[in-house]
C-alpha positions as a Markdown table, in Angstrom:
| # | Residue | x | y | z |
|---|---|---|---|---|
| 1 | Unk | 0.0 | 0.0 | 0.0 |
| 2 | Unk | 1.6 | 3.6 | -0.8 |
| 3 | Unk | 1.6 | 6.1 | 1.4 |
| 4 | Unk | -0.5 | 8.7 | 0.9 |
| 5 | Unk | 0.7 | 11.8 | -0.4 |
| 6 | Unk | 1.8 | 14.6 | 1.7 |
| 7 | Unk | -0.4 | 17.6 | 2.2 |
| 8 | Unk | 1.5 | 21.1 | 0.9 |
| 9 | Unk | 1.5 | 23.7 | 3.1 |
| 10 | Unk | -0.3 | 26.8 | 1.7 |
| 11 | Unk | 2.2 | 29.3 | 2.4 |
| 12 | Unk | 5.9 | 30.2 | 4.2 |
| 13 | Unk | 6.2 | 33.2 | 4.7 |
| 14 | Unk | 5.4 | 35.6 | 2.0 |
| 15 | Unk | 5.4 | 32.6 | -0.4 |
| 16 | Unk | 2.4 | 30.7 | -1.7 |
| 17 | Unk | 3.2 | 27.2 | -2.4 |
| 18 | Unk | 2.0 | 26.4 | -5.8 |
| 19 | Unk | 3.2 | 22.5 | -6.3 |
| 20 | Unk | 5.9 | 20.3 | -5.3 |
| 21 | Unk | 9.0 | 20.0 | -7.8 |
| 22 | Unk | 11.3 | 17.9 | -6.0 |
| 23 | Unk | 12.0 | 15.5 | -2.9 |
| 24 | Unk | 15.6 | 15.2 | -1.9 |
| 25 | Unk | 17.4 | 13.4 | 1.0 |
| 26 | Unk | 17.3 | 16.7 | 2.7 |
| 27 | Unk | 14.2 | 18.3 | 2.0 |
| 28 | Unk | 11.3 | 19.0 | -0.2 |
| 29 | Unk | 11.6 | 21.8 | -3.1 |
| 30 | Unk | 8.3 | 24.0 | -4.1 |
| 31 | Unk | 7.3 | 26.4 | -6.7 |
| 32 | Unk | 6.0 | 29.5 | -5.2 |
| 33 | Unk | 4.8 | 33.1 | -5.7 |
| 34 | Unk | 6.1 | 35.7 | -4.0 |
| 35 | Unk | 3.1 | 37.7 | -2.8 |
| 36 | Unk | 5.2 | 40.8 | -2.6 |
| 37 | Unk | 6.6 | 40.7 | -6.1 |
| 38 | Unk | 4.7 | 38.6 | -7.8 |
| 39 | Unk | 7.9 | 36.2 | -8.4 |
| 40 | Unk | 8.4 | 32.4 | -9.1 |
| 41 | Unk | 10.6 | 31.4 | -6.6 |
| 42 | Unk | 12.0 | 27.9 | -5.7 |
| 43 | Unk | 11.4 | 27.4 | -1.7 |
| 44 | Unk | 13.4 | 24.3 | 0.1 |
| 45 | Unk | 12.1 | 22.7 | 3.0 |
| 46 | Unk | 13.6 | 20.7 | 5.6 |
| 47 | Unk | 11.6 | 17.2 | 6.1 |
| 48 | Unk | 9.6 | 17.0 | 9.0 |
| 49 | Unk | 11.1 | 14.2 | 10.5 |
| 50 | Unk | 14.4 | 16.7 | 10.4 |
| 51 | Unk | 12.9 | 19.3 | 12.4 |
| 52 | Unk | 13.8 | 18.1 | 15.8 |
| 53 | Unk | 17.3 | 16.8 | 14.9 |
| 54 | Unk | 20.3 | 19.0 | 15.4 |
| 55 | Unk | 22.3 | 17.0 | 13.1 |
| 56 | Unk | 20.3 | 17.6 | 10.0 |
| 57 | Unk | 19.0 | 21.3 | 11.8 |
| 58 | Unk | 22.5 | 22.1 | 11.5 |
| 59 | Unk | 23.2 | 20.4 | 7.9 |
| 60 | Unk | 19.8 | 22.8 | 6.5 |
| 61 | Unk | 21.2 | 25.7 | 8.4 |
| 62 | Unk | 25.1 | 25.5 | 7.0 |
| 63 | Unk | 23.2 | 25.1 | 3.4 |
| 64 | Unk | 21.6 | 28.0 | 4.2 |
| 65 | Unk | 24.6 | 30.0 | 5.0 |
| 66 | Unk | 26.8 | 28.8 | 2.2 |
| 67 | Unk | 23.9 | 29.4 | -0.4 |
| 68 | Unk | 23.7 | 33.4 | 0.5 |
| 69 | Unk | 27.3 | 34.1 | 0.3 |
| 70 | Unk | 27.6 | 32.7 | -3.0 |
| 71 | Unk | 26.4 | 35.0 | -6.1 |
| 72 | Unk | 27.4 | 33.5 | -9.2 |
| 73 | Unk | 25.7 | 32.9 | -13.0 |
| 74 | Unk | 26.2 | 29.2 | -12.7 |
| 75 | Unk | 25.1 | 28.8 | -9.4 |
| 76 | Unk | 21.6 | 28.9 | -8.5 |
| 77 | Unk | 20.3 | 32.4 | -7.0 |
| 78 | Unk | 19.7 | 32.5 | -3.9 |
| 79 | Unk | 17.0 | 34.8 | -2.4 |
| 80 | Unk | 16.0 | 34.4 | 1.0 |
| 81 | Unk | 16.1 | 31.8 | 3.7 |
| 82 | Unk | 14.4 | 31.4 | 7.3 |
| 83 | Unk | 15.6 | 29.8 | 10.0 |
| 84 | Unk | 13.8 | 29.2 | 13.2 |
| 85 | Unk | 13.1 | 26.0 | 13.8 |
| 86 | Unk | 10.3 | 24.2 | 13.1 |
| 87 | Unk | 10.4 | 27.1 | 10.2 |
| 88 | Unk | 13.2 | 26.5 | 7.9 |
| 89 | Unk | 13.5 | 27.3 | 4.5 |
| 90 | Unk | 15.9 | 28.4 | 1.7 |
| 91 | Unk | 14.1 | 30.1 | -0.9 |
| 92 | Unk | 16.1 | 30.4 | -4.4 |
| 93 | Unk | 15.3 | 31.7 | -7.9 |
| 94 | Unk | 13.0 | 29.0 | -9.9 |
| 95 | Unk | 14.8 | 27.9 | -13.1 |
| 96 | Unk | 12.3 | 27.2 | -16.1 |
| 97 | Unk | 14.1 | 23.9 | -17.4 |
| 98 | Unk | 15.3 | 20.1 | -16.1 |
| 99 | Unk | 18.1 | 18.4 | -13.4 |
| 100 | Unk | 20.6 | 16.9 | -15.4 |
| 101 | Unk | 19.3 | 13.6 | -14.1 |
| 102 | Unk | 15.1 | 14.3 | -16.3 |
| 103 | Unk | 17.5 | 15.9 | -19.1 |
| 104 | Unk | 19.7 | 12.9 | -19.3 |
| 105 | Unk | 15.9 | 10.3 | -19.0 |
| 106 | Unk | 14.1 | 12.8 | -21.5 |
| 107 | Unk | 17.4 | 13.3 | -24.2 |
| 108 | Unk | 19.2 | 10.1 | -24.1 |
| 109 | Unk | 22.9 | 10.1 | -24.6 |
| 110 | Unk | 24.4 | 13.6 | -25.5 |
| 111 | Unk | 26.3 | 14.2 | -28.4 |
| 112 | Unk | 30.0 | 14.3 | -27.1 |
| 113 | Unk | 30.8 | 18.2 | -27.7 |
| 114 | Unk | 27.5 | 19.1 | -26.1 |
| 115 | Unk | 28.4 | 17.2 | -23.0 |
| 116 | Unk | 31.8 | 19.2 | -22.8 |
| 117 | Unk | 29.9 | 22.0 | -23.5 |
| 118 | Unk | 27.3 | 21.2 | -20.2 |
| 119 | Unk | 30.6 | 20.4 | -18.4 |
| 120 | Unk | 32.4 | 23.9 | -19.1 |
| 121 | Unk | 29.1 | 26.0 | -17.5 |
| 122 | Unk | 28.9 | 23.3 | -14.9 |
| 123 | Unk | 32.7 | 23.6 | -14.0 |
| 124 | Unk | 32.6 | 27.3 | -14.2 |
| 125 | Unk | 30.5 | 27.5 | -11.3 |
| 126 | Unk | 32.3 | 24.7 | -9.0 |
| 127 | Unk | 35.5 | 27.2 | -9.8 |
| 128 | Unk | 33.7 | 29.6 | -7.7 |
| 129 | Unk | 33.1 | 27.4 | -5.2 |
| 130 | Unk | 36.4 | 26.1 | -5.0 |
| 131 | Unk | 37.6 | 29.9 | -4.6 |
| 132 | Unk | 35.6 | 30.3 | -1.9 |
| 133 | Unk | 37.2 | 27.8 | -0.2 |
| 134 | Unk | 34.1 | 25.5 | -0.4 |
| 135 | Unk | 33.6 | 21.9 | -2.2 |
| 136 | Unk | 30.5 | 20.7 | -3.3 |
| 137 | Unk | 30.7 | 17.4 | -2.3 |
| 138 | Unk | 27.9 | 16.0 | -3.6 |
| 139 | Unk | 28.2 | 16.8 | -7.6 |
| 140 | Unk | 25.6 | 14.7 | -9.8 |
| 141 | Unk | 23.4 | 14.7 | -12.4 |
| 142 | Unk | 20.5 | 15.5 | -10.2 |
| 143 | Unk | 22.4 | 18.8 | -8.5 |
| 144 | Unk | 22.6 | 20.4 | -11.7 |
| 145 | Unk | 20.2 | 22.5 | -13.5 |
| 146 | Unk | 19.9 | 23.2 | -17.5 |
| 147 | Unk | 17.8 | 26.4 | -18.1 |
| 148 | Unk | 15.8 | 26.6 | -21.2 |
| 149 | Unk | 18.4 | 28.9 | -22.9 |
| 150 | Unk | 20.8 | 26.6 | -22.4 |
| 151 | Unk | 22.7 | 27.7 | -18.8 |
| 152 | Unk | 23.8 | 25.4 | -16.6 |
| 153 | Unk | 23.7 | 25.8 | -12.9 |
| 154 | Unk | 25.1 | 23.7 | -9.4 |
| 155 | Unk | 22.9 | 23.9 | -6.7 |
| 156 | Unk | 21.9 | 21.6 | -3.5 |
| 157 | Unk | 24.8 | 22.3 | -1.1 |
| 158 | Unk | 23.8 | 20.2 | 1.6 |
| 159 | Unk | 26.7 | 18.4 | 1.4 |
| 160 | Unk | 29.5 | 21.5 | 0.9 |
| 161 | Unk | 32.1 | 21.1 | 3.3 |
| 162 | Unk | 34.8 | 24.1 | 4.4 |
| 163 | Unk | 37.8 | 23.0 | 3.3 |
| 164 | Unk | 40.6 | 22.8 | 6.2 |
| 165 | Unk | 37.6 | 23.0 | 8.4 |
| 166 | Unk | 35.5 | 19.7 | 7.0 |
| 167 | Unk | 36.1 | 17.0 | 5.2 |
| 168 | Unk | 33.8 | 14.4 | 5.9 |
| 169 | Unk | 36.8 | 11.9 | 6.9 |
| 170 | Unk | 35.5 | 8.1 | 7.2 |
| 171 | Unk | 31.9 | 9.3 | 6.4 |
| 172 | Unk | 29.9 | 7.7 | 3.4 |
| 173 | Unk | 28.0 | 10.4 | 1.6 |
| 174 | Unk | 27.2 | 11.6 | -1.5 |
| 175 | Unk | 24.6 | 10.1 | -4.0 |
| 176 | Unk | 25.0 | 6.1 | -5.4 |
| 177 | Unk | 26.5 | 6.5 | -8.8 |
| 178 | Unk | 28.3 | 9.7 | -8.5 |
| 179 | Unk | 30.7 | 8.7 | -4.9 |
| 180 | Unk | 34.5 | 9.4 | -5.7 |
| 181 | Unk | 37.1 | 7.6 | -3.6 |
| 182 | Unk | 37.3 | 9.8 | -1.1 |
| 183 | Unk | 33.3 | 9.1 | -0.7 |
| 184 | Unk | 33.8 | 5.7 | 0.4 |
| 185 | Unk | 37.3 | 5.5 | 1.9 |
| 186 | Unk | 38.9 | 6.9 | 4.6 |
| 187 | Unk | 40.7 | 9.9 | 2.7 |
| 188 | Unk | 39.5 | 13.3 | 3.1 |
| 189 | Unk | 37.1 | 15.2 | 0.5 |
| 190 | Unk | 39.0 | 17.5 | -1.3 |
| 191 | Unk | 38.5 | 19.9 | -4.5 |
| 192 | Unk | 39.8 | 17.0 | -6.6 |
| 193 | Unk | 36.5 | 15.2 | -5.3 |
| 194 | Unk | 34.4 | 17.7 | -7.3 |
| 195 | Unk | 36.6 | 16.9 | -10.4 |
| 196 | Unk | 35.8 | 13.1 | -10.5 |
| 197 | Unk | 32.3 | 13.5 | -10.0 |
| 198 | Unk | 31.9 | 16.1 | -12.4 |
| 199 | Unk | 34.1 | 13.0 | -15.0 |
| 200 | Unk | 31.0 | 10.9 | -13.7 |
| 201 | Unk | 28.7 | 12.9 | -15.1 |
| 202 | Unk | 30.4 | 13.7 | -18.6 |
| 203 | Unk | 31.0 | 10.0 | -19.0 |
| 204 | Unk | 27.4 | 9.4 | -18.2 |
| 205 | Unk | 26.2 | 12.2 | -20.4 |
| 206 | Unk | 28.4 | 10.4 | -23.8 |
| 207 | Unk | 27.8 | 7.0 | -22.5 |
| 208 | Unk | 24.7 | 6.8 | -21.8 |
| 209 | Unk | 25.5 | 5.0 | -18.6 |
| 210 | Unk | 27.3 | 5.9 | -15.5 |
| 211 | Unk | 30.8 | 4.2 | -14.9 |
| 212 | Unk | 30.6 | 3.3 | -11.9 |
| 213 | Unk | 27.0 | 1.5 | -10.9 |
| 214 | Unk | 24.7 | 3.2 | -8.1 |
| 215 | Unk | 25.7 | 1.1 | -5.3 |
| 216 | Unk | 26.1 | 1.3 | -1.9 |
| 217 | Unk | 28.3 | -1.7 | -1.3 |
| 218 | Unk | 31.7 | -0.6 | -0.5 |
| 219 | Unk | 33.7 | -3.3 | -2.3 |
| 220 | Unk | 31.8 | -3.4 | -5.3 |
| 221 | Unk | 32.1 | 0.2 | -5.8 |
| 222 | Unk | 36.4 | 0.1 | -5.8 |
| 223 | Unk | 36.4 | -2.8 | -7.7 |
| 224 | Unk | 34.2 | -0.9 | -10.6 |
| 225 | Unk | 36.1 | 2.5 | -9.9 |
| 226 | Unk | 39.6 | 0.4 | -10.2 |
| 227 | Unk | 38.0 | -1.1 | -13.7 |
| 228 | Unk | 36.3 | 2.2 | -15.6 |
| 229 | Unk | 36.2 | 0.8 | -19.4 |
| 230 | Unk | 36.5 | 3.8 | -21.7 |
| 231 | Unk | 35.3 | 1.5 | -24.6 |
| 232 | Unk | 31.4 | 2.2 | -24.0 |
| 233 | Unk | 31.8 | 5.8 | -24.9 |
| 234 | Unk | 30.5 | 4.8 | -28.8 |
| 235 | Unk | 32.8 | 8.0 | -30.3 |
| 236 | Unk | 33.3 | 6.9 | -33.8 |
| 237 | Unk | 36.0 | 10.2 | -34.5 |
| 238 | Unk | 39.3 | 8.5 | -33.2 |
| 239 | Unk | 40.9 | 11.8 | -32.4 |
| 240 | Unk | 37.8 | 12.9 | -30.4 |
| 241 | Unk | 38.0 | 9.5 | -28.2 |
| 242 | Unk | 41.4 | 9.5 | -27.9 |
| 243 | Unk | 41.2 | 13.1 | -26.4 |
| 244 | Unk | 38.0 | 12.5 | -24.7 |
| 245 | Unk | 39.6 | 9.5 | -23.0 |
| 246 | Unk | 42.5 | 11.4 | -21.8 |
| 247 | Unk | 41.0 | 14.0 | -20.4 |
| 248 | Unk | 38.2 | 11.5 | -18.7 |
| 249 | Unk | 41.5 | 9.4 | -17.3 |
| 250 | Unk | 42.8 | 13.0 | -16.0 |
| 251 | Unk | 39.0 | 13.1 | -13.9 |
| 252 | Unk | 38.8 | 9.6 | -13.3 |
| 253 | Unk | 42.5 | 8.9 | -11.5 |
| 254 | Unk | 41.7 | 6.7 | -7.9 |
| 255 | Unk | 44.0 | 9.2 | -6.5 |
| 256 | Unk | 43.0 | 12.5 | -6.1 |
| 257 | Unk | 46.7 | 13.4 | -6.2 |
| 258 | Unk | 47.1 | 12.4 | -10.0 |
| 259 | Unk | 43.6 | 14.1 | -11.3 |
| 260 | Unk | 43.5 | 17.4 | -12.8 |
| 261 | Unk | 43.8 | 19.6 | -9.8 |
| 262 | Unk | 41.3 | 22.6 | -10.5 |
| 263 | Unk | 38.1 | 23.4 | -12.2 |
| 264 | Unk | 39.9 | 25.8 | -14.2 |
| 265 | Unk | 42.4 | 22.9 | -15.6 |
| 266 | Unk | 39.0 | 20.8 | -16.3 |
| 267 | Unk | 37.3 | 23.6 | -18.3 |
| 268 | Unk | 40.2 | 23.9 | -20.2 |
| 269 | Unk | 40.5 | 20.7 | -21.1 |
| 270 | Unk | 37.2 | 20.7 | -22.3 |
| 271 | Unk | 37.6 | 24.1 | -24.4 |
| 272 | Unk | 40.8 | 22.2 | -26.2 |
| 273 | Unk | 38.4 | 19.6 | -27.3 |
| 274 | Unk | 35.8 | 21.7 | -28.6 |
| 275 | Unk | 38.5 | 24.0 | -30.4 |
| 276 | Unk | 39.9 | 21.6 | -32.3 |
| 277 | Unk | 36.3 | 20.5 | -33.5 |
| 278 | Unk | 35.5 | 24.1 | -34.1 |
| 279 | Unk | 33.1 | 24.2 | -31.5 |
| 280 | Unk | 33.5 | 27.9 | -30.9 |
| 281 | Unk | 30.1 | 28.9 | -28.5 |
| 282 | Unk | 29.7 | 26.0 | -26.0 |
| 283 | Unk | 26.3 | 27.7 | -24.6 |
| 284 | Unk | 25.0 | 27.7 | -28.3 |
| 285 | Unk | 25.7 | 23.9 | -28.8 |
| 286 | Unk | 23.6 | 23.5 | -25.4 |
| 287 | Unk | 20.6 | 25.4 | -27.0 |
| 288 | Unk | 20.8 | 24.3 | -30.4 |
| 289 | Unk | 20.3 | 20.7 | -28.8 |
| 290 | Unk | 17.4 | 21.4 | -26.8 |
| 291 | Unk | 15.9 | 23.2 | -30.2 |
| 292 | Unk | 16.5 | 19.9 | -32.3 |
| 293 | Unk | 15.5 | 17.7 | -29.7 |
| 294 | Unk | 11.8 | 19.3 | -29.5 |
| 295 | Unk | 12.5 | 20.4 | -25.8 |
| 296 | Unk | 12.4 | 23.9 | -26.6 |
| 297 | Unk | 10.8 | 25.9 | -29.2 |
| 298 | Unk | 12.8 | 26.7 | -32.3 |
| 299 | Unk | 14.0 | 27.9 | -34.7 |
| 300 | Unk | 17.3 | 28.1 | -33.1 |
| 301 | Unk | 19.5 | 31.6 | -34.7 |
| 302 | Unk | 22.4 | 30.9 | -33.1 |
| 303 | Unk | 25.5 | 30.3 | -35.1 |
| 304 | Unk | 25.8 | 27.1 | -37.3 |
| 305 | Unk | 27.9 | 24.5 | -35.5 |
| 306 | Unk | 28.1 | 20.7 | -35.8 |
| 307 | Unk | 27.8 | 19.7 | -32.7 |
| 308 | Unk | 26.7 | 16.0 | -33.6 |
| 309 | Unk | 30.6 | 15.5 | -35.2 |
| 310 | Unk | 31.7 | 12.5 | -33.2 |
| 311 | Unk | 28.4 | 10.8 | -31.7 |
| 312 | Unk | 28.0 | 7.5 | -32.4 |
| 313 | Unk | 25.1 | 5.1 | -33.2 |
């Protein structure tokens, strides 16, 4: 028998709750209207069964804090946020568009220099992060959002760690399919965590799989990291795998020591691909996808690109 559904409360605040959009392991997410302004807003919730535990009180509350110091294009804006218990909530702007994780069930695989192209925006924003002295530590496919123009956004830092301050040492988090080493072993999280989840999600994206199976079983997961087969990515170009391997390997390292060591070092590496397959406007690639795959209204004006050179059967 399924449980019935939860009521939504009417309004928080000055916001009227309109629908639910999302459930995550912290909280629920609504659209709402800002009474005042007449604004769609996204609103996060804690759960209930959160509201009386100062572990997760404490998890909602640091999201909080990290969420309104951080003001960037590719990270989700942040707008308000409340915070007396039982009251808590983080209220964001809404963005018109998909997770990775619907765009990935609705479009299939993604041709290869649209992925980079995802990765570059997505990358851009974990850079800020990273200078703010602040991983993510729980990049997926679900914690990123693709507008309908095209922009792609990080957000859901319920994980974010300080670094020299937190690092989750001997702890198992993160989300099944997208846990790095340092996830599920007793090394710290580092910057270079964000870097092999973010080569999760790139190889998913080409792939059409992930590389290393949603599991929670310890030893299963190392023995798939320590066995990543770069053969499923289905890139007939042999220059494009070749460099799309490398720079995958360069993510994908089991030590975080021997990956690429920034964000900045991974966007470039993607922007070397793309040049040399004279992708020249990564966030046009991104729309002219959506356009051709019916998931927004075109025609598309943008400039003409092929951005299907390389994608296999």
């Amino acid at each position: 028998m399924s449980e019935p559904t939860k009521k939504l409360p009417e309004h928080l605040g000055p916001y009227r709750i309109i629908e639910e959009v999302g459930v995550g392991g912290l909280g629920r997410v609504f659209r709402a209207i800002d009474e005042r302004t007449g604004t769609t807003v996204a609103v996060k919730v804690l759960h209930d069964k959160y509201i009386s535990n100062r572990k997760f009180l404490g998890i909602f509350h640091r999201e909080l804090l990290i969420m309104a110091g951080m003001h960037h294009k590719h990270i989700v804006g942040y707008l308000d946020g409340h915070f007396e218990p039982p009251n808590c909530y983080i209220v964001t702007e809404f963005i018109e568009g998909w997770s990775g994780h619907h765009f990935l069930k609705q479009v299939g695989r993604v041709p290869p220099l649209v992925a980079l192209s995802i990765i570059i925006d997505m990358m851009k924003g974990i850079d800020h992060l990273h200078l703010h002295d602040t991983i993510h530590s729980d990049l997926s496919a679900s914690n990123i959002l693709i507008d309908r123009s095209g922009r792609v956004m990080v957000t859901d830092f319920g994980l974010s760690c300080q670094m020299e301050v937190e690092d989750y040492k001997n702890y198992m988090i993160g989300t099944p399919g997208y846990y790095s080493p340092e996830h599920i072993s007793e090394a710290a999280i580092c910057p270079q965590t964000d870097i092999y989840c973010a080569g999760l999600i790139l190889y998913e994206m080409i792939a059409g799989r992930k590389a290393v199976p949603a599991s929670t079983d310890r030893s299963k997961i190392l023995h798939a990291m320590k066995r990543i087969s770069f053969e499923r990515l289905h890139v007939n170009d042999k220059m494009m795998n070749k460099m799309l391997v490398k720079l995958l390997k360069q993510c994908l390292h089991y030590n975080a020591s021997s990956r690429l060591q920034t964000a900045e070092h991974l966007m470039f590496g993607c922007y070397e691909i793309l040049q040399r397959f004279n992708i020249r406007y990564a966030r046009h690639a991104i729309k002219k996808f959506l356009v051709d795959k019916n998931v927004v209204k075109g025609p598309f004006s943008g400039n003409d690109q092929e951005i299907y050179f390389g994608a296999g059967e």
